[in-house]
C-alpha positions as CSV (number, residue, x, y, z in Angstrom):
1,X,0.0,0.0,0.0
2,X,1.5,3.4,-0.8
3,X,1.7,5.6,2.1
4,X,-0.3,8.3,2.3
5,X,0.9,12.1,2.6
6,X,0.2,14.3,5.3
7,X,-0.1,18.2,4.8
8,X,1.6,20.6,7.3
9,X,-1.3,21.3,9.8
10,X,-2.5,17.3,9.7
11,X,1.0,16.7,10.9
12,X,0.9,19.7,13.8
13,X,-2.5,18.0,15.1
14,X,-1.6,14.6,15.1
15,X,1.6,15.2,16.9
16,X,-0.5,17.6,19.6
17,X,-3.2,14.6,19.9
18,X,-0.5,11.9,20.8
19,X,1.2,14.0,22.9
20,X,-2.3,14.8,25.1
21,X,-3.3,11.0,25.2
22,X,0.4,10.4,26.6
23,X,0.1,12.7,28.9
24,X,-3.6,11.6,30.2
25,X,-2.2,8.2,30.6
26,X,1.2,9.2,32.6
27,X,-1.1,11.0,35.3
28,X,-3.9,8.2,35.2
29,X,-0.6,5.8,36.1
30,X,0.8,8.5,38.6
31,X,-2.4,9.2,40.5
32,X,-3.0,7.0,43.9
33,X,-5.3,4.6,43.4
34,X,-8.7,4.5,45.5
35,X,-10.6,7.2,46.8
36,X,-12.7,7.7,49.7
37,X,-15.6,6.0,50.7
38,X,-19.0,7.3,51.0
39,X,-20.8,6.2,53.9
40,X,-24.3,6.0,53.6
41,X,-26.8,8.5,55.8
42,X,-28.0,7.1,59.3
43,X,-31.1,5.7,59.4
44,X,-34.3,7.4,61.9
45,X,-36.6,5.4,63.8
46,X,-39.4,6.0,63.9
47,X,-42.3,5.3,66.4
48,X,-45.9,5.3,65.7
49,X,-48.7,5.9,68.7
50,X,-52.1,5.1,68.3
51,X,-52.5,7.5,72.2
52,X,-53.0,11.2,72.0
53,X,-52.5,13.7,74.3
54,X,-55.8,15.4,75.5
55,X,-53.5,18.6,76.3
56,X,-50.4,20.1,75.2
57,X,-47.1,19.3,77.0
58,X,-45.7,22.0,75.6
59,X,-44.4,24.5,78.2
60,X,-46.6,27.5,79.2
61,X,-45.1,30.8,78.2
62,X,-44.9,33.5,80.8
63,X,-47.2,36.2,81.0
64,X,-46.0,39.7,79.7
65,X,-45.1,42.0,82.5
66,X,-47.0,45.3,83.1
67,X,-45.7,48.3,81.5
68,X,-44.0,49.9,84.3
69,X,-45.6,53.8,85.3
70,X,-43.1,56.2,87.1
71,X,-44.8,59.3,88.0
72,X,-43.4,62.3,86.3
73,X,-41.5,64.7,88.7
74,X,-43.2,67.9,89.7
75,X,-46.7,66.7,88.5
76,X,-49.2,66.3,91.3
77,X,-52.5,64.3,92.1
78,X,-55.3,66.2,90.5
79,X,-57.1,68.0,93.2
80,X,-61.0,67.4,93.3
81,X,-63.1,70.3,92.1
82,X,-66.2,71.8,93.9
83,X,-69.8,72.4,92.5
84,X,-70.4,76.1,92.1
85,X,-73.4,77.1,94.6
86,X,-77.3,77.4,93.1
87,X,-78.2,80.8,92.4
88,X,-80.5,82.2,94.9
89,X,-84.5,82.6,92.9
90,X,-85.1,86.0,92.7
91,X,-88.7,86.7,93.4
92,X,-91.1,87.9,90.4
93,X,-92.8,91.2,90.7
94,X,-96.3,91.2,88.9
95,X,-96.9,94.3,86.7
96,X,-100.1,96.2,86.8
97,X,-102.0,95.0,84.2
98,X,-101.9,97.1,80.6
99,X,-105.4,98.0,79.0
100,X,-105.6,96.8,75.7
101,X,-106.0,99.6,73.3
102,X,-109.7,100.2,72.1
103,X,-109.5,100.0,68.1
104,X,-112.3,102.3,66.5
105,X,-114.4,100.3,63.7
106,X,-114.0,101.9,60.6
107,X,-116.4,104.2,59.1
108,X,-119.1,102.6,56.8
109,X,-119.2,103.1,53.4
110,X,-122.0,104.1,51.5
111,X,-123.2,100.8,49.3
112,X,-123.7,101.5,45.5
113,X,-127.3,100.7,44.4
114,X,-127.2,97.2,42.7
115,X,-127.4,97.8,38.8
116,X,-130.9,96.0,37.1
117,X,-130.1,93.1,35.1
118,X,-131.2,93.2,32.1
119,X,-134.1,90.2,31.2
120,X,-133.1,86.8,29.6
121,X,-134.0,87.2,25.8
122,X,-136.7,85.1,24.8
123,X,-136.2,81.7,22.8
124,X,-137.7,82.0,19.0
125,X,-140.3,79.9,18.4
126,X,-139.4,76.4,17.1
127,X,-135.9,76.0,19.2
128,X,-133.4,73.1,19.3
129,X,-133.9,70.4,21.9
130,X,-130.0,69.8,21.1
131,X,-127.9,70.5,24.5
132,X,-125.6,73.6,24.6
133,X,-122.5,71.7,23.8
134,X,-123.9,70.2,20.7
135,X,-120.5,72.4,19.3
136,X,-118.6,71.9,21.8
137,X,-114.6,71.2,20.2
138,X,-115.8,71.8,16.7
139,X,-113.6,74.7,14.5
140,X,-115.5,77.9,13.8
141,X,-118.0,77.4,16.4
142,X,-116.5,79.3,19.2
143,X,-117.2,83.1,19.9
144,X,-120.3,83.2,17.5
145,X,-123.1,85.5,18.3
146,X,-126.1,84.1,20.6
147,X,-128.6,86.2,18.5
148,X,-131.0,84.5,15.6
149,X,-130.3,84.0,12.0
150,X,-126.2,85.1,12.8
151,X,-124.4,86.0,9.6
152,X,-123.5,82.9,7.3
153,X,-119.7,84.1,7.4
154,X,-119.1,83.3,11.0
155,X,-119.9,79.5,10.3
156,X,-117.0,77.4,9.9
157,X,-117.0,74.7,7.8
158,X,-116.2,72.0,10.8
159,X,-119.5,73.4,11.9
160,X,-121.2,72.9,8.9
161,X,-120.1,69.6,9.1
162,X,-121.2,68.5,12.4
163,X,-124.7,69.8,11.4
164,X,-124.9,67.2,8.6
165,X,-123.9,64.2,10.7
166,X,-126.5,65.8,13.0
167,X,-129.2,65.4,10.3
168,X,-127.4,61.8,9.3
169,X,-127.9,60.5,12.6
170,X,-131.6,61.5,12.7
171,X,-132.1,59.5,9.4
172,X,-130.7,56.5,10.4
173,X,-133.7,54.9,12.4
174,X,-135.9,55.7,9.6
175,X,-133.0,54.2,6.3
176,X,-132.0,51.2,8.2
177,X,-135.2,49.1,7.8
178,X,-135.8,50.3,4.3
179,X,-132.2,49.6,2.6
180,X,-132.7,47.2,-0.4
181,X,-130.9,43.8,-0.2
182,X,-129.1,41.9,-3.5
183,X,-125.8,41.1,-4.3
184,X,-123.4,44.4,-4.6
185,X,-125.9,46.7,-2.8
186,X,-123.3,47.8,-0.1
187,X,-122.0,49.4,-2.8
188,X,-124.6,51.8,-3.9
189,X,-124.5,55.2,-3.1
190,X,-127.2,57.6,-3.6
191,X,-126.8,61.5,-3.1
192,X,-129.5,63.2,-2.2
193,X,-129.8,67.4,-1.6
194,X,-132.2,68.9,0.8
195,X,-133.5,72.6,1.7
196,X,-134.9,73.2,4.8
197,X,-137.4,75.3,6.7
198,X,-136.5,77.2,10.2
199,X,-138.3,74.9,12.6
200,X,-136.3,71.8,10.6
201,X,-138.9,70.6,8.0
202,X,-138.5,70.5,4.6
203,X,-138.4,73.1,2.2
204,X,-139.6,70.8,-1.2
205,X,-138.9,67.5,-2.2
206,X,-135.4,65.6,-1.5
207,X,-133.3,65.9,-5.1
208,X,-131.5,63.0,-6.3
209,X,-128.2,64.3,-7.1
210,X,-126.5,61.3,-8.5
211,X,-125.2,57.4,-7.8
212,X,-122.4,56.0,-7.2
213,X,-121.0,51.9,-7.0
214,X,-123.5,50.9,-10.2
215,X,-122.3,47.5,-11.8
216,X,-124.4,44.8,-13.5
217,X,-125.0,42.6,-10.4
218,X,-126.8,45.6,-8.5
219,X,-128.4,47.9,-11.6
220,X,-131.6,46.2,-11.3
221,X,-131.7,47.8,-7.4
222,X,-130.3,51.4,-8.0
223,X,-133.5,52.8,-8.8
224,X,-135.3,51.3,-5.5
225,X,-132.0,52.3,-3.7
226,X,-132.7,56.0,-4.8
227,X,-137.0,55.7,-3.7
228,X,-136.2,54.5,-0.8
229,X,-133.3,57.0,0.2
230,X,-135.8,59.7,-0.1
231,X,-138.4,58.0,1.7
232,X,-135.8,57.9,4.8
233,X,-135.3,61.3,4.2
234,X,-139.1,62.7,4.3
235,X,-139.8,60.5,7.4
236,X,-137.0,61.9,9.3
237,X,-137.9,65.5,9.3
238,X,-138.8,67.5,10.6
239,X,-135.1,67.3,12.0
240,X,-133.6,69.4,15.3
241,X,-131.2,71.6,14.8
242,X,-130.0,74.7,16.8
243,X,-132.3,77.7,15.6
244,X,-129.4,80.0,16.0
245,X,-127.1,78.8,13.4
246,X,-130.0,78.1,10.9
247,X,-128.3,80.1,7.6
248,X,-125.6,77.0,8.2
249,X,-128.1,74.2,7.9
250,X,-130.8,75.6,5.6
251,X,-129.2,74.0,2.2
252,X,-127.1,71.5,4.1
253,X,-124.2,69.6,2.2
254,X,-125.6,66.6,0.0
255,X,-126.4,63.6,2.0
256,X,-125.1,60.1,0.8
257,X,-127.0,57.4,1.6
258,X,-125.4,54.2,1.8
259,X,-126.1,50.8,3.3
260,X,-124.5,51.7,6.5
261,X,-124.6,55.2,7.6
């Protein structure tokens, strides 16, 4: 086998190796052999008891003294200190007794004579039975004049209104028994216009305006929906209104029957 070469540095470390193993094996041989022995730790014995002690045996420690007190010099016993004496009650001295002062009733005026009130006007013949609050929360109906036949400009039209659903509610016993029945008759409308006299009757026959809600099914019963709409009408007046606001209910707005009014 050829040998093989060795570079520089592989020579330096092989030679410093040997040399480190040699000198690890002189001090192994050099060092004295044995070392020193261990001994194991002592073993406790222990005793088990199956009696226990009702108190402690432990020693009882000493109470702690009282703080010592030294009096501190030139401070004496505090000296006891006497009630101070009652005052002597002087006696009271009753005052004459003070006259009240006589207070002079004031002079009496001279009473006015009462002013005459003026009579209660007299109702027009043919008034409303209607309460006094038959306007009461309606617009336009406050602050009108109490005096007949009051100008038509100071009628609202919310008054106007709650005059005709006065007069609708008057003609309601009178419709409801006379309403034709068929198929599509709720939906029949007829209009009807009225003029009417001061003391609530009528003023001429009730006008057919017009109809509304005609269809094939309830043609045949628009005629007879008109009759008898006018025949409700004349058997309802003569209606109550109030007598003072008569310019707003003597052509009331157009009333429109319907099968439920």
């Amino acid at each position: 086998m050829a040998a093989i070469a060795l570079r520089r540095d592989e020579r330096i470390g092989l030679g410093l190796a040997v040399a480190a193993h040699a000198g690890l094996v002189a001090w192994l041989a050099l060092s004295p052999h044995g070392s020193a022995l261990v001994l194991p730790p002592e073993r406790m014995t222990v005793t088990l008891s199956d009696d226990i002690a009702v108190t402690s045996t432990a020693p009882q420690p000493a109470p702690a003294p009282a703080p010592d007190e030294a009096s501190v010099l030139g401070e004496r016993a505090p000296q006891p200190v006497a009630a101070p004496p009652r005052p002597t009650p002087v006696p009271l001295v009753s005052a004459a007794p003070v006259k009240p002062a006589v207070q002079r009733a004031p002079a009496a005026r001279p009473v006015p004579p009462k002013a005459k009130s003026a009579p209660a006007p007299a109702k027009p013949a043919g008034g409303s039975r209607i309460g006094s609050d038959f306007l009461k929360g309606v617009s336009g109906a406050q602050g009108q004049s109490r005096t007949p036949n009051p100008p038509a400009a100071a009628v609202g039209p919310g008054v106007k209104t709650a005059l005709a659903a006065a007069i609708m509610r008057q003609i309601k016993p009178k419709w409801q028994g006379r309403v034709p029945q068929g198929v599509d008759t709720e939906n029949l409308v007829s209009v009807i216009a009225i003029d009417l006299n001061a003391d609530g009757s009528l003023a001429g026959s009730p006008r057919l305006l017009a109809q509304e809600g005609i269809n094939d099914a309830n043609r045949a019963q628009a005629r007879r929906h008109a009759e008898e709409a006018i025949r409700a009408v004349q058997l309802a007046a003569p209606f109550t209104l109030p007598a003072e606001l008569y310019d707003a209910w003597k052509k009331p707005p157009a009333l429109r029957m319907r099968k439920s009014i």
